[in-house]
C-alpha positions as CSV (number, residue, x, y, z in Angstrom):
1,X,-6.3,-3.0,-3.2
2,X,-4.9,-1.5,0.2
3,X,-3.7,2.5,-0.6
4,X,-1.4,4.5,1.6
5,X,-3.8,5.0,4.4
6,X,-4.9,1.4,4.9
7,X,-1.4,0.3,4.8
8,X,-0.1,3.2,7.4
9,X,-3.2,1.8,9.6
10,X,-1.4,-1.8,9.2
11,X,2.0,-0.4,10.1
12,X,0.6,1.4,13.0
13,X,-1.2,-1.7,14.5
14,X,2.0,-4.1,14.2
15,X,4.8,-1.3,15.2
16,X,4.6,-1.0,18.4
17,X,3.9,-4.6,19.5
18,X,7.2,-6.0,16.9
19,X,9.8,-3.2,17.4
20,X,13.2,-4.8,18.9
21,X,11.7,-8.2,19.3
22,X,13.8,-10.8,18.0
23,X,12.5,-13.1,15.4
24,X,13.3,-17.0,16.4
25,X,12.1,-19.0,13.9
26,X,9.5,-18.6,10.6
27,X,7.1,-21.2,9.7
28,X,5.7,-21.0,5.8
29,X,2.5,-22.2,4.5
30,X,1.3,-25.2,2.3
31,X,0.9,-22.9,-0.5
32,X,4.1,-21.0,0.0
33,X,6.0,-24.3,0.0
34,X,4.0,-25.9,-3.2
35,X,4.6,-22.5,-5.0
36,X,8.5,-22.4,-4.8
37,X,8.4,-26.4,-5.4
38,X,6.9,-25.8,-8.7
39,X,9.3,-22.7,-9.3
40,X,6.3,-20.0,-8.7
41,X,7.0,-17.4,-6.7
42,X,4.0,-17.4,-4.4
43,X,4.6,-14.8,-1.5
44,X,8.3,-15.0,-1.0
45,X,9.7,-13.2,-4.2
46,X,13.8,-13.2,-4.6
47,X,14.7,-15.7,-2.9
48,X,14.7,-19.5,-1.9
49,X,12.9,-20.0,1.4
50,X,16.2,-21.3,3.0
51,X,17.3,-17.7,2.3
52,X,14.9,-16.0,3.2
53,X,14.6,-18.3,6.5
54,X,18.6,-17.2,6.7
55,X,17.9,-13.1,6.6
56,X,15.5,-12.7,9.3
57,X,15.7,-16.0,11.8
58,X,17.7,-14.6,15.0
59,X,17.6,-10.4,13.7
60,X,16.1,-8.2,16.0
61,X,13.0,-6.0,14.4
62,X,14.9,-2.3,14.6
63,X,12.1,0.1,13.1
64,X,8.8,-0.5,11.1
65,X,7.8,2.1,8.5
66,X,6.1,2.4,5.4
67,X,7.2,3.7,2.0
68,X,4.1,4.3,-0.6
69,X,2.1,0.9,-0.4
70,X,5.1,-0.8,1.2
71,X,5.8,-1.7,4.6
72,X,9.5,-1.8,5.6
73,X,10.9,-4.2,8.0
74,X,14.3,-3.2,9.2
75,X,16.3,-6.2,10.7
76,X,19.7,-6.0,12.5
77,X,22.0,-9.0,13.0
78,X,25.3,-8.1,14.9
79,X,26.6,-5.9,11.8
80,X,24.1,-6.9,9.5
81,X,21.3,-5.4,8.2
82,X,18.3,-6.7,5.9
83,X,15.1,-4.9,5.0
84,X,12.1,-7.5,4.7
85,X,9.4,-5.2,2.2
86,X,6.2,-6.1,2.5
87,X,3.0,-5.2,-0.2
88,X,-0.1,-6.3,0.9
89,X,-1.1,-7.0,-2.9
90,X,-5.4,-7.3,-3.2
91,X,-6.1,-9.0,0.3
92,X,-2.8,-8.6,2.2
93,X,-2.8,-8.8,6.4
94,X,-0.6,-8.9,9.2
95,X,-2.0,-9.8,12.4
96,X,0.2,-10.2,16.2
97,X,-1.4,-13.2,17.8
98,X,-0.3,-15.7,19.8
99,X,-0.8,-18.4,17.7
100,X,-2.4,-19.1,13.8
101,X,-5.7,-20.0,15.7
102,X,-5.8,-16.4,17.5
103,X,-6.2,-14.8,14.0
104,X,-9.7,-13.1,14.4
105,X,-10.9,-13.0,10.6
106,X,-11.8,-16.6,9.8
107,X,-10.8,-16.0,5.9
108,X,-7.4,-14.9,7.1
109,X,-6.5,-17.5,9.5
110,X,-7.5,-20.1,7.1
111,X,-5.1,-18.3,4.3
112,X,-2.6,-17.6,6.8
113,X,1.1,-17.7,4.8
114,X,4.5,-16.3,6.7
115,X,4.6,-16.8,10.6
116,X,7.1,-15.2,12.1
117,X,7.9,-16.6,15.8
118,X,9.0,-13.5,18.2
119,X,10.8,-13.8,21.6
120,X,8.3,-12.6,23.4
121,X,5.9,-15.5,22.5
122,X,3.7,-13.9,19.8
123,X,3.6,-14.2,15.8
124,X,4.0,-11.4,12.9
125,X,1.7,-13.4,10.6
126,X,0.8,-12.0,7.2
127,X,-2.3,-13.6,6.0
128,X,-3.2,-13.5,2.0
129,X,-6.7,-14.7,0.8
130,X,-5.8,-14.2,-3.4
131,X,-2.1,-14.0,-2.6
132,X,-0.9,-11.5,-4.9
133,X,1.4,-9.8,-2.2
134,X,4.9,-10.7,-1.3
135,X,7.8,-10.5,0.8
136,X,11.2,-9.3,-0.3
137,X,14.3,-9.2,1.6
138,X,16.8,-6.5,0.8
139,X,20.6,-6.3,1.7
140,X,21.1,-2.4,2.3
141,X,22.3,-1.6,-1.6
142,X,18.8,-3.1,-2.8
143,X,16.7,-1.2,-0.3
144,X,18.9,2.4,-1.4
145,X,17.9,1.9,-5.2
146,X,14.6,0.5,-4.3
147,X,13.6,3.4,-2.1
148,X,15.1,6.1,-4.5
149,X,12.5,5.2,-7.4
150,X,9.5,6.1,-4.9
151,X,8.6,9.8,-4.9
152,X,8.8,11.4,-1.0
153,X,5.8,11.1,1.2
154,X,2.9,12.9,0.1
155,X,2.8,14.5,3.0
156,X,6.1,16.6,3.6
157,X,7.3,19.9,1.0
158,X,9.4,17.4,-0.8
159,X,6.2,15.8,-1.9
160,X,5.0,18.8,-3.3
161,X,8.5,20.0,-5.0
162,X,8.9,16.6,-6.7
163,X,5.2,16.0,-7.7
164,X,5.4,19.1,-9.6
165,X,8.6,18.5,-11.0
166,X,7.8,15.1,-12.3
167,X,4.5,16.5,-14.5
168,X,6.6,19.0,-16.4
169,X,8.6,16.0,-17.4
170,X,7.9,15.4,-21.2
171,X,6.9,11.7,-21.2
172,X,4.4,12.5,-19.3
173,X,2.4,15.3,-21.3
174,X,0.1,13.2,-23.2
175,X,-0.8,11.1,-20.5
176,X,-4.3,11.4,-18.9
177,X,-3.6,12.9,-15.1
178,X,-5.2,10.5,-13.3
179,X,-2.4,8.0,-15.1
180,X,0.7,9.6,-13.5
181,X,-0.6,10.6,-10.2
182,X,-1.1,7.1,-9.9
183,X,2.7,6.1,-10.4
184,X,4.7,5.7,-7.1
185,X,7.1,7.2,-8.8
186,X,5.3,10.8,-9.2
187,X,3.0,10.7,-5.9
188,X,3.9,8.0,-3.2
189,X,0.8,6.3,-2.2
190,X,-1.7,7.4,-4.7
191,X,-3.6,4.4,-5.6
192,X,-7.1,4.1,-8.3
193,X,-9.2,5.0,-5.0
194,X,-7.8,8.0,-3.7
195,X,-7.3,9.4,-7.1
196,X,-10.8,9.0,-8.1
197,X,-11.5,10.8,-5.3
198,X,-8.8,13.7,-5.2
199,X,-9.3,14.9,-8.9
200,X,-12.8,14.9,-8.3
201,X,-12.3,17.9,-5.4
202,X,-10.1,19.4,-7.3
203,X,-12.6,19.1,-10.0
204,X,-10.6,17.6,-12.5
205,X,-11.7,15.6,-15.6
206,X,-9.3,12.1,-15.1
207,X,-9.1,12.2,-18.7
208,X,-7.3,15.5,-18.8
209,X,-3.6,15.5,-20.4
210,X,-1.2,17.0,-18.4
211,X,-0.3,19.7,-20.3
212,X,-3.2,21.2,-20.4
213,X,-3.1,22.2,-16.6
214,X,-2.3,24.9,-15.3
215,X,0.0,25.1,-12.5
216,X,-2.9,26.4,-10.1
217,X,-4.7,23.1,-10.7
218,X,-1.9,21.2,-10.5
219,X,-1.2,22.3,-6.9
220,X,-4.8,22.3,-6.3
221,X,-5.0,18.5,-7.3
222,X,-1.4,17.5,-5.2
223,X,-4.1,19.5,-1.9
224,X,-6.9,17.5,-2.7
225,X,-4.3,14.2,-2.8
226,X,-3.0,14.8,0.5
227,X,-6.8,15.6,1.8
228,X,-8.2,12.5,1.0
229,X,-5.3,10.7,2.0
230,X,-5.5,11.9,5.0
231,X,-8.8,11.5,5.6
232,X,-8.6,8.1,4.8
233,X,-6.2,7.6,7.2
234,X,-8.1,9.4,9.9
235,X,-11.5,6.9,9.2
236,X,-9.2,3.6,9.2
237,X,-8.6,3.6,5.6
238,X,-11.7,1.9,3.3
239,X,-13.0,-1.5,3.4
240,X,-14.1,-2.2,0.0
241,X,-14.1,-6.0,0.1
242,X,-11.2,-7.0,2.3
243,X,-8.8,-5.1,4.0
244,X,-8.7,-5.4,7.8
245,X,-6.4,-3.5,9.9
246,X,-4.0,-5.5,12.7
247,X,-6.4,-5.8,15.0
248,X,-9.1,-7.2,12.1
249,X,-11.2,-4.2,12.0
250,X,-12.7,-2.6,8.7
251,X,-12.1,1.0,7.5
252,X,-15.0,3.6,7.3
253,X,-13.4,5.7,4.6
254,X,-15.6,4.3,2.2
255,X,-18.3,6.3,3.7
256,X,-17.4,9.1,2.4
257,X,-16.9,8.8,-1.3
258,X,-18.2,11.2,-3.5
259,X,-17.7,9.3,-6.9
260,X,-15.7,6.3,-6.2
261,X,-17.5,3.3,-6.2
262,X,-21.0,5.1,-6.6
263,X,-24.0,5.2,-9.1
264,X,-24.4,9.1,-8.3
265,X,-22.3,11.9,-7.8
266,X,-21.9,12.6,-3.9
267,X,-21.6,16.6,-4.6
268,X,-24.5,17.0,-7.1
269,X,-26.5,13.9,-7.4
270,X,-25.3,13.8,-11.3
271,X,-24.9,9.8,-12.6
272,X,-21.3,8.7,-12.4
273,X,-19.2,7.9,-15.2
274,X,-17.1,4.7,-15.2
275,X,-14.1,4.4,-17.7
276,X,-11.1,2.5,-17.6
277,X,-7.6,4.3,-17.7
278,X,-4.6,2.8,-17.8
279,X,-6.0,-0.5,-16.9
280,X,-7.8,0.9,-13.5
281,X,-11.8,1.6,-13.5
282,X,-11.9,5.2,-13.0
283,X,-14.9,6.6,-11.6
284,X,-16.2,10.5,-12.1
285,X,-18.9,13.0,-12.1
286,X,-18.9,15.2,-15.9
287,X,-21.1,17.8,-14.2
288,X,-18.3,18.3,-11.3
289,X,-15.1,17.5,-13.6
290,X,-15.1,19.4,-16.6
């Protein structure tokens, strides 16, 4: 599933080549239309697709920016204003072609799913092969409340402040740490990858309840998170099965594990040790993470 760094490499692609364009018309796939005919919400979540049609057709693309895993669409209308919110679910893409056909990952053009017609002559198209992402639109009340339940970016002081914050809170004491950093709500961005991979520099068991660290590992561990963040978004985030960037390109983060993913530890050559936690396979060394 695409993390923080594979969806900032997303944003980045589409921003520039979107921002105050004008979208004319949208054109919805096969399966979108069969979905919402058989009252499953397949892509476009919220709303009908007359609705959805209604809050973007003939809005001008103000700003593109990402939130977590999210990428935000902000639309203006005359005095209107809608946010379309993208998640990129499993196998989410958005590609700026000139038509369905100029898609450059054959999987992806064939499971192509919202076009989006721009007034320059080009198409946002987001492209789902398992289609567990969606679409949302937002009037400016739903995106306020929708925002405020995501921690700030990992990468600014607030992060920091609110991160450690969050883990003194009392619901979250008995919970294993690799758990809660996990939660938008406590680290924005942190997905099963990264995490594997952060609390393993900061030498962390993943099992470990979070009152039994100390406040020098928990700042530690929020380092390590913003270190492997942003070395994934330096190598182009990882390709473990899917993810392409705009431009249909492949991450190299992946290349760089130490635990996640592997049969033996990247640090010390010790055998890794798989486990699931709170529903995610979590991958760590026993030698490095005590």
């Amino acid at each position: 599933m695409p993390e923080l760094p594979e969806v900032e490499h997303v944003k980045r692609g589409i921003e520039p080549r979107i921002t105050n364009l004008i979208i004319n018309d949208v054109q919805f796939s096969d399966a979108v239309h069969s979905g919402k005919a058989n009252n499953k919400a397949t892509i476009i979540k919220g709303t009908t697709i007359e609705q959805f049609t209604d809050m973007c057709v003939n809005y001008r693309i103000d700003s593109v920016f990402r939130r977590s895993k999210y990428i935000i669409f902000k639309l203006i209308n005359r005095e209107n204003i809608q946010y379309m919110v993208g998640h990129l679910g499993m196998t989410g893409a958005y590609f700026v072609v000139s038509s369905i056909e100029s898609i450059p990952v054959l999987n992806y053009r064939k499971h192509w799913h919202a076009a989006f017609s721009l007034n320059d002559g080009n198409k946002l198209i987001y492209s789902d092969i398992r289609r567990f992402g969606e679409l949302r639109m937002m009037d400016e009340a739903m995106f306020e409340t929708f925002n405020a339940q995501i921690a700030p970016e990992p990468f600014s002081a607030e992060g920091q402040a609110h991160y450690l914050s969050q883990l003194l809170l009392q619901k979250y004491q008995n919970k294993p740490i690799k758990q809660v950093i996990m939660l938008h709500s406590v680290v924005s961005g942190c997905g099963n990858i990264y995490a594997c991979e952060a609390l393993h520099l900061a030498r962390i068991n993943p099992n470990t309840k979070v009152k039994a660290l100390s406040k020098k590992q928990k700042l530690l561990l929020y380092e390590k998170i913003v270190f492997v963040l942003e070395e994934g978004i330096r190598y182009g985030g990882s390709t473990i099965s899917d993810y392409r960037n705009a431009e249909g390109e492949s991450g190299t983060m992946q290349n760089r594990f130490n635990v996640y993913g592997k049969k033996v530890c990247g640090t010390c050559g010790h055998a890794i040790t798989t486990k699931v936690i709170a529903t995610r396979n979590t991958h760590y060394c026993t030698h490095c993470q005590k």
